[in-house]
C-alpha positions as a printed NumPy array, in Angstrom:
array([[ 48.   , -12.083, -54.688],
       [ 48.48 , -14.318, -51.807],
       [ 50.704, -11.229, -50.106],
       [ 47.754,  -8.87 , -50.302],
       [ 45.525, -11.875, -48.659],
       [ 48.225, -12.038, -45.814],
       [ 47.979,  -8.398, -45.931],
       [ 44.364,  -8.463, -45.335],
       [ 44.331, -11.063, -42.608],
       [ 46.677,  -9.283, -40.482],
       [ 44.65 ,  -6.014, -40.768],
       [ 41.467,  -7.805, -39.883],
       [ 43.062,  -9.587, -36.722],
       [ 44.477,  -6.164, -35.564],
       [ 41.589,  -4.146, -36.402],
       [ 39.666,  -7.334, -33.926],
       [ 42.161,  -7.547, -31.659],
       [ 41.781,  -3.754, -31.458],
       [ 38.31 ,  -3.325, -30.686],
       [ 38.038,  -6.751, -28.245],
       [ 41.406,  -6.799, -26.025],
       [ 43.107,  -3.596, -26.683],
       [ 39.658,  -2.255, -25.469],
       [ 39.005,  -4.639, -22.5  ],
       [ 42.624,  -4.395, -21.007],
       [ 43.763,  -0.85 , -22.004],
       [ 40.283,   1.402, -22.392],
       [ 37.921,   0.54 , -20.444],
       [ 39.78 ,   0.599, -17.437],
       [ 40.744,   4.605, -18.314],
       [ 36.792,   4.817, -18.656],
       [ 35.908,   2.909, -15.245],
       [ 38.455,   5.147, -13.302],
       [ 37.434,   7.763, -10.472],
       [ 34.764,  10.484, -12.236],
       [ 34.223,   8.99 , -15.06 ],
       [ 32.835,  11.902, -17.774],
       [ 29.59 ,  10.392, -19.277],
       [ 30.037,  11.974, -22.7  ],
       [ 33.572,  11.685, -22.912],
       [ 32.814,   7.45 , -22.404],
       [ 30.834,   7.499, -25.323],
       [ 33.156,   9.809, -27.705],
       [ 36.126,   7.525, -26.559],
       [ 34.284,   4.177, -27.02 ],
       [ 32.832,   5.189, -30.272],
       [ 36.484,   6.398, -31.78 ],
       [ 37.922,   3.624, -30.113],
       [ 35.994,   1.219, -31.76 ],
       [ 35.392,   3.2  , -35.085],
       [ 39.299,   2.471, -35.621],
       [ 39.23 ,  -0.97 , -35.169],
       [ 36.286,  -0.831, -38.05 ],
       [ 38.095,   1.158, -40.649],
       [ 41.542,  -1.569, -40.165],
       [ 39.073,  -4.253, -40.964],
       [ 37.291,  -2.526, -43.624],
       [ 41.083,  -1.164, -44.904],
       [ 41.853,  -5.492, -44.941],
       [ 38.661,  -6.418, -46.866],
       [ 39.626,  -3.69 , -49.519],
       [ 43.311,  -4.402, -49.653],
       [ 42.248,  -8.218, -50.546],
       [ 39.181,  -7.593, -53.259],
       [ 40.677,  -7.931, -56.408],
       [ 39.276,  -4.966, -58.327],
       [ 41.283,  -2.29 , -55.594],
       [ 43.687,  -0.72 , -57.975],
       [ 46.772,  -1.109, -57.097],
       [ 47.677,   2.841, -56.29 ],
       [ 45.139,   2.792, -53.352],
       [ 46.777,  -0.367, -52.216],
       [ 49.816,   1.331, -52.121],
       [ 48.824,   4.446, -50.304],
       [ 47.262,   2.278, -47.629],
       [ 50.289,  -0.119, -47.243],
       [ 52.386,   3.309, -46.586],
       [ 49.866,   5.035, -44.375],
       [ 49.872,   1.826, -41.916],
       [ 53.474,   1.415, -42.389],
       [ 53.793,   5.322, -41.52 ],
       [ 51.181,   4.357, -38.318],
       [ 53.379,   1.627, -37.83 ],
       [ 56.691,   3.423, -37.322],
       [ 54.677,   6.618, -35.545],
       [ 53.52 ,   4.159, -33.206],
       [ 57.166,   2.896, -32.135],
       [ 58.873,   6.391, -32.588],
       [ 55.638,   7.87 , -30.132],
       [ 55.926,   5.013, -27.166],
       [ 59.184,   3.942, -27.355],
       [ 58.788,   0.23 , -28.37 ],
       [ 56.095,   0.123, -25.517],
       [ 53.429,  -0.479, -27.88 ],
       [ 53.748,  -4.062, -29.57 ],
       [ 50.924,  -2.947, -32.03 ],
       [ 53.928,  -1.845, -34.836],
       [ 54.927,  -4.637, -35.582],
       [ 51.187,  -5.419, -36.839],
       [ 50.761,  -2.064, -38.577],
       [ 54.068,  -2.332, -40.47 ],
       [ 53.189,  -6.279, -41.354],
       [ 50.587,  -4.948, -43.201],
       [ 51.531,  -2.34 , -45.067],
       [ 54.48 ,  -4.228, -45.81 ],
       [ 52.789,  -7.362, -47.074],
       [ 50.403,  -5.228, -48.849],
       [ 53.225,  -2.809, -50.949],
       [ 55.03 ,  -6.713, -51.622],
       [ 51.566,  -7.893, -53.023],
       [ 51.276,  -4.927, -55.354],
       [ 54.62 ,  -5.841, -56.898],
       [ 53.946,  -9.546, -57.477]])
C-alpha cells in the first residue's frame, strides 16, 4: 500500500509542478511571444492545464483503496509508456520522465505487494 501512496504523491507533485512552473517557465512565454493568437491562448492554456488536472486526479485514484487493482495497472503502464515517449521524443531534454516512469513504476510495485 505504501508504494501506491508514493505512487500517488509523485503524480500529484508532477501534475502541480505541471500546471505552476512547467506553465510559468515553458508556456506562457510561447503564448506572450510576437502575435499572439487569442483563441489559440485559451485552447493551449486550457489543455495545458487540463493535463496537469487529470495527473492529479490519476494520483488521488491510484491511492483510494477501493481502485481495483487492473485500473491501477493500466495507469502505472500508460505513464510509464508517457514516461519513456517523453525521453524517446526529446532526447533526454525533458527531465519530466523520470517523474512519469516513478509513477507508474511505484504504482505496478504497489499492485504486487
Amino acid at each position: 500500500m505504501i508504494w501506491l501512496q508514493i505512487s500517488a504523491i509523485v503524480m500529484v507533485l508532477t501534475g502541480i509542478g505541471h500546471s505552476t512552473y512547467a506553465y510559468r517557465r515553458f508556456l506562457l512565454p510561447l503564448l506572450t511571444g510576437p502575435e499572439p493568437a487569442p483563441h489559440l491562448n485559451a485552447i493551449n492554456k486550457y489543455s495545458w492545464h487540463g493535463v496537469g488536472f487529470f495527473m492529479v486526479l490519476n494520483g488521488a485514484m491510484v491511492a483510494w483503496p477501493q481502485t481495483p487493482s487492473l485500473i491501477v495497472t493500466i495507469s502505472g503502464l500508460f505513464w510509464i509508456a508517457m514516461g519513456i515517449a517523453d525521453l524517446v521524443i526529446a532526447r533526454g531534454k525533458h527531465v519530466a520522465w523520470v517523474l512519469l516512469v516513478a509513477a507508474g513504476a511505484t504504482s505496478l510495485i504497489g499492485t504486487q505487494t
